[in-house]
Structure formats: C-alpha cells, structure tokens
C-alpha positions as a printed Julia matrix, in Angstrom:
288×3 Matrix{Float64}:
 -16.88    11.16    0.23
 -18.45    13.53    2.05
 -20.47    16.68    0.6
 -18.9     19.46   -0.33
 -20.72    22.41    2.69
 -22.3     25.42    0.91
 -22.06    29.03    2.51
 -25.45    30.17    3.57
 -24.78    33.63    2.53
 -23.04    33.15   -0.63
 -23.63    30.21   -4.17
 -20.13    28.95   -3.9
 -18.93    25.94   -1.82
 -16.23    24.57   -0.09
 -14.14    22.17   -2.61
 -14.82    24.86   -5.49
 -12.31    26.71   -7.73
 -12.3     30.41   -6.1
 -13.2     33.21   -8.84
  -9.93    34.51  -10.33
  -9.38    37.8    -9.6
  -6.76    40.49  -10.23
  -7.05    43.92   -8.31
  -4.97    46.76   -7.49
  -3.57    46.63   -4.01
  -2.25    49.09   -1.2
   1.22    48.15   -1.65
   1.49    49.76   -5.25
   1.26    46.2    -7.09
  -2.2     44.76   -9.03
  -2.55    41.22   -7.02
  -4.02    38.64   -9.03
  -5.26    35.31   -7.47
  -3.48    32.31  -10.17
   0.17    34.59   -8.78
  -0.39    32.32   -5.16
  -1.2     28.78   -6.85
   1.33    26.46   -5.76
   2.94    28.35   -3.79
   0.62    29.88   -0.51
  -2.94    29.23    1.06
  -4.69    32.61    0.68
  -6.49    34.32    3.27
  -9.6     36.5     1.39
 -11.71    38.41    3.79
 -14.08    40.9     2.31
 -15.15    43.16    4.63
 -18.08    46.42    4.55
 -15.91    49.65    5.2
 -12.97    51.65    6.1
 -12.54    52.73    9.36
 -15.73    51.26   10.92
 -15.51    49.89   14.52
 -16.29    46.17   13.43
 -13.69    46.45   10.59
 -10.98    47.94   12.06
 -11.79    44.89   15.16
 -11.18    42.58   12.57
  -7.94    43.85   10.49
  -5.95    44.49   13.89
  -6.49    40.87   14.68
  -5.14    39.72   11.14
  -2.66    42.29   11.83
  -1.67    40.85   15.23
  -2.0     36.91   13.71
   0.29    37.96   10.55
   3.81    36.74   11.17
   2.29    33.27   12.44
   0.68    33.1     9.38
   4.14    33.97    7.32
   5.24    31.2     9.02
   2.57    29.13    7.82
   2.46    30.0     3.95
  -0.31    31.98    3.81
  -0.92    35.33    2.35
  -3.54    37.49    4.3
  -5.47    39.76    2.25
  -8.23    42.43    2.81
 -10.89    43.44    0.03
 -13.51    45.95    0.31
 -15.16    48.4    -2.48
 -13.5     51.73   -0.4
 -11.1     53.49   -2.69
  -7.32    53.22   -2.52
  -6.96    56.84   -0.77
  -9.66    54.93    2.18
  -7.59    51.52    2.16
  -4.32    53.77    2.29
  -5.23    56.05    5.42
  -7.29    53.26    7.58
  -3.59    51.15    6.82
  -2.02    54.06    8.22
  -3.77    55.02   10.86
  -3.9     51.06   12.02
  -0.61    49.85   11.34
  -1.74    47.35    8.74
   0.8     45.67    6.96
  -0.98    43.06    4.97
  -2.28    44.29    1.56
  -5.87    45.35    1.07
  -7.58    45.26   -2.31
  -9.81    47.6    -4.21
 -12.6     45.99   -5.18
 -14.2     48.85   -7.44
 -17.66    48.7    -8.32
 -18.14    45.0    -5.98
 -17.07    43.3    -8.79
 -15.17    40.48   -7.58
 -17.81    40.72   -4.43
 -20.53    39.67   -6.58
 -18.26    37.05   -7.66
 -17.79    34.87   -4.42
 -21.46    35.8    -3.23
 -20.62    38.39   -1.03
 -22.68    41.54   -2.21
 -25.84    40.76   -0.55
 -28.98    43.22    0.5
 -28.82    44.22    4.13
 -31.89    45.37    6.36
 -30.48    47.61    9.41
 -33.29    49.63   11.21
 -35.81    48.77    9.02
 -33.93    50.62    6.04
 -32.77    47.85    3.28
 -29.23    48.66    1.37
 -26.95    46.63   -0.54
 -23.27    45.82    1.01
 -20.2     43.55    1.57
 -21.38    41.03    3.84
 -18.63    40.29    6.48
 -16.76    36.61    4.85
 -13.34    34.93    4.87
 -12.34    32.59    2.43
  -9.3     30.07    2.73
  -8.02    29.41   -0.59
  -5.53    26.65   -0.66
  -1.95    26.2    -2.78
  -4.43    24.18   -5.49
  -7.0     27.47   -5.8
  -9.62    25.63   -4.59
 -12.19    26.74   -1.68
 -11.35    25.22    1.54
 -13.05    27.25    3.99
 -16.05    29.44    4.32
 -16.32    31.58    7.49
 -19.24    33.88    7.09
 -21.79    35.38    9.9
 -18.74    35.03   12.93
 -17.91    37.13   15.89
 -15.39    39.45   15.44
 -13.57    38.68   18.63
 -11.33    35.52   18.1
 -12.19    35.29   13.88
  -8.69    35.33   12.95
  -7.25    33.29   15.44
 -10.21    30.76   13.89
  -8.79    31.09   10.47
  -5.06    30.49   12.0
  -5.72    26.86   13.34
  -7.28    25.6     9.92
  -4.34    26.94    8.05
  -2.41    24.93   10.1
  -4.47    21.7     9.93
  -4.74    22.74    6.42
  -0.95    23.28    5.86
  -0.2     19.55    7.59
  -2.84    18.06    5.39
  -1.34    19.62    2.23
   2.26    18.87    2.97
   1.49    15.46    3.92
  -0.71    14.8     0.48
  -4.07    14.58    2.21
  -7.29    15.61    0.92
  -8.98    18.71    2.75
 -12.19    17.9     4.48
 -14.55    20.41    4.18
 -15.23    21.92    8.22
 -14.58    20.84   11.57
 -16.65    18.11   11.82
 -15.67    16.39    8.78
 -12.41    16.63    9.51
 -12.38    14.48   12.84
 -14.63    11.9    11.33
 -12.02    11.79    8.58
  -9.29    11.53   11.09
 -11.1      8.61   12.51
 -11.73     6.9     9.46
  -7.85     6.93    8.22
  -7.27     5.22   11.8
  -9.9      2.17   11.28
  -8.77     1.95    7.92
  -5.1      1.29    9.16
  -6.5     -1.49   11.76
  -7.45    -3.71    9.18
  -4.17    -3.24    7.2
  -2.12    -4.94   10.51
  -4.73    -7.28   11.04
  -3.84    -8.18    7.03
  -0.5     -9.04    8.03
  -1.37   -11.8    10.01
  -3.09   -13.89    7.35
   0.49   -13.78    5.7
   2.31   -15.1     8.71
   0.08   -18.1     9.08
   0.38   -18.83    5.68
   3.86   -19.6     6.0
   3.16   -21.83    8.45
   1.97   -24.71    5.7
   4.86   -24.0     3.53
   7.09   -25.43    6.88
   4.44   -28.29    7.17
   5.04   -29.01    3.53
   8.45   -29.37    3.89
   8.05   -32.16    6.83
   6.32   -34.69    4.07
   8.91   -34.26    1.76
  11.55   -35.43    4.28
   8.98   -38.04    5.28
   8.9    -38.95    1.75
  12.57   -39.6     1.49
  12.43   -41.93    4.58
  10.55   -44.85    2.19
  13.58   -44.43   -0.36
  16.06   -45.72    2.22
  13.49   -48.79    3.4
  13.06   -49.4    -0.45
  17.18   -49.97   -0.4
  16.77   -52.5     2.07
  14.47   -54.87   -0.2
  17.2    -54.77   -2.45
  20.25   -56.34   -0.09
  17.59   -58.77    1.21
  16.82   -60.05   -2.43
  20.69   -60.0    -2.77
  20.42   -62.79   -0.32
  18.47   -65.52   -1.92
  21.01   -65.21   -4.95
  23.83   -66.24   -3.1
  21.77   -68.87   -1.75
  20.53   -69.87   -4.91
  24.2    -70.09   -5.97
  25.11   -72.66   -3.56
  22.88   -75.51   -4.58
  23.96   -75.47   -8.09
  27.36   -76.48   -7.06
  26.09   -79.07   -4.46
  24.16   -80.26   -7.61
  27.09   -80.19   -9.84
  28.9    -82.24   -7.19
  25.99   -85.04   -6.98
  26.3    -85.43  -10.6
  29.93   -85.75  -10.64
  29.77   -88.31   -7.99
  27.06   -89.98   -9.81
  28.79   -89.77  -12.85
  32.3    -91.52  -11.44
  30.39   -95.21  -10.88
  29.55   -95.13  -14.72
  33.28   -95.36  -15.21
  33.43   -98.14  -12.3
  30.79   -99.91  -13.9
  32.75   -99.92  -17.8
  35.93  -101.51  -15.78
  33.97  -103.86  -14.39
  32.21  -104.69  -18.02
  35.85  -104.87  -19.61
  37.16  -107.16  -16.41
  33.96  -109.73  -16.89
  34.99  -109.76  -20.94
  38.56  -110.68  -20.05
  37.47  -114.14  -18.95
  35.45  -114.52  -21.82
  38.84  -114.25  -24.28
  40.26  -117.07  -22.02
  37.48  -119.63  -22.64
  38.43  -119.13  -25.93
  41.8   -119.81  -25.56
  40.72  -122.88  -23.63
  38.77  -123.72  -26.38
  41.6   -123.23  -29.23
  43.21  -125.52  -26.69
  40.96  -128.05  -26.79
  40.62  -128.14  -30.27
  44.6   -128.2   -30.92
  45.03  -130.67  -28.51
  42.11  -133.01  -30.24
  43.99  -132.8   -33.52
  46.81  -133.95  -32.35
C-alpha cells in the first residue's frame, strides 16, 4: 500500500479525515463540512486576501472551471479570514458565484495547517498560505495542492476530480498523487494477467476427466470377453453329455448276452431232464 504523501507546508496528509468545519458563507447559509459527505467531493482552497492580484487570478479560474465541476459533483469553495462585507464586494465586483467562507480569527486555517509565518522583504508576518484541498464523498483528504502557479491551478484540480470521481463511482481506492496513481493503474493490469492465465489450468484439467472416461469404456470391453469363456465352457457339457449315453448303450449291449447266455444255460438243462427220462426208462423196462 503505498504511503499516505504529507503536505510540506501543512501536518495533515493525504488519506486523512479533513477537520470538520462549519462557517458562515457569502450566500447567507453557515456551511458545515459533514453537510457534503456522501454526497459531493469538496473543493477547499484557502487563500491570503480579498481583492489581491494573485487571489482574484485564482477565484476567476474556479469561477470559469465551475459548471464542469457541477457536472462532476463537486462543490467549490473559497475560505479566507477577510470579513463577510470583503468576501461580499470582491464576489461582486468578480462575478463569483461559488460560496466563500469566513474564516474569523484563522481558526479553521490553523486547523488544516494553513496559517503559517511568511517572510516578504525581509519583514516576517503570519498569513493564509495559498492551499487547495480535495475532500472526497467519504471526508477524507485526497489531494494536497500547496506552493502552485496560479495560472492553470484550477484546471489542475478539475482533472483529479475527474479521475477521482471515476475511481469513486467505480469502488476504487484513491491513490494518493499522480505518480501513485499510474503505478496503481499498472498494477490492477498485471494483476488481471495472472487471473486469465488462471483459467487455463482449469481447461487442462478437464482434459483427464475425458481420459478417465476412455478406461472405463476400456474396462467394459473385458466384461464382454469374460461372456465368451462362459459359451465355450457351455461346450464341453454338451460334450460331456454325449458319452454318457454312448456308455449307457455299451452297457445295454453288454447287458443283452447275459440274457443269451441264461437261454443257453436253461437249453443245456433240457437234455439233462431227458437222460432222466431215459433212465426211468431203463429202469421200467428192467422190471419188467
């Protein structure tokens, strides 16, 4: 995160809560600071004095800048200690329409860091030194433009409101300066490299789930050869059937000459009941 950059001329920093303030204005209303929170960046430029060359430089440039910042959100105020009679006829006499705030006494000044000793021809006095704060919708500090030329200060302050406004509207955090801002520009854009490059990972991890899927249909291939075992040992079954008949048959044929052979037994006993007879012959005929 990079460090929050401190005004040379003043103790606050960019990033910081401004100092609340509430301070009676040229258009008849008190203005207090919390009124703008959430609602418009705030333009705060504190300036030395009424109707100096420097100062009226500056608040016909604001002046010229002002509907372009309407446009943007942003409230443009001036502040100086000068009374409300001074802020009244230098608004007058320039055309201002933007409000400018009494600061009585350098109170609010002192405040943001602004009421500083001067040395100007070797005399040494204590004034406004010449500032511009940009307070965003949150209240926070988000630019410090102190020691700048005149010439070309507000439209300065225009193009960070509008960076600023993008940045808000778009949820982004506010870098604090120029610089900070393009290295933060380029960081958000090599931080979104890696994101795509992220993606790819995923699509060639899909890639194995697809491979996966060939195995499994290479698995199913072994369940159809395992079927084929099975007709195959159907097979020897059948075969195996056919010899126990043939076997059956043998022994039927083997068993058919047993009955051959009892004939033939009871044809060789026949003869044996006619020696018998021949002998009961015999016998009769003796005792006769």
């Amino acid at each position: 995160m990079a460090e929050a950059k401190k005004a040379k001329g003043t103790h606050l920093s960019e990033g910081m809560d401004a100092p609340k303030f509430f301070l009676a204005a040229t258009t008849g209303v008190k203005v207090r600071l919390e009124d703008f929170k959430n609602a418009n960046i705030v333009i705060l430029y504190f300036y030395p004095k009424d109707n100096t060359p420097g100062c009226k430089q500056e608040g016909l440039e604001f002046q010229n800048y002002k509907t372009q910042f309407n446009r943007n959100g942003t409230i443009v105020l001036g502040i100086s200690p000068d009374s409300m009679e001074s802020h009244r006829a230098f608004c007058k006499k320039n055309k201002l329409t933007f409000p400018l705030l009494v600061d009585t006494g350098s109170k609010v000044a002192t405040k943001y860091g602004v009421w500083r000793e001067k040395t100007l021809l070797g005399q040494t006095f204590t004034s406004v030194r010449r500032t511009t704060f940009v307070i965003g919708k949150d209240g926070k500090i988000k630019k410090i433009f102190e020691r700048m030329k005149i010439a070309g200060h507000a439209k300065a302050v225009l193009e960070f409101v509008k960076k600023l406004k993008k940045l808000e509207e778009s949820g982004g955090t506010v870098p604090a300066g120029r610089k900070t801002t393009k290295t933060a520009a380029k960081s958000t854009k090599a931080a979104a490299k890696p994101t795509k490059a992220a993606a790819k990972p995923t699509k060639a991890a899909a890639k194995p789930t697809k491979a996966a899927a060939k195995p499994t249909k290479a698995a199913a291939k072994p369940t159809k050869a395992a079927a084929k075992p099975t007709k195959a040992a159907a097979k020897p079954t059948k075969a195996a059937a056919k010899p126990a008949k043939t076997s059956k048959t043998k022994a039927t044929q083997k068993a058919t000459p047993a009955k051959s052979v009892k004939a033939k037994s009871t044809v060789k006993a026949t003869p044996k009941k006619t020696t018998k007879l021949k002998k009961t012959t015999k016998s009769s005929e003796k005792t006769k």
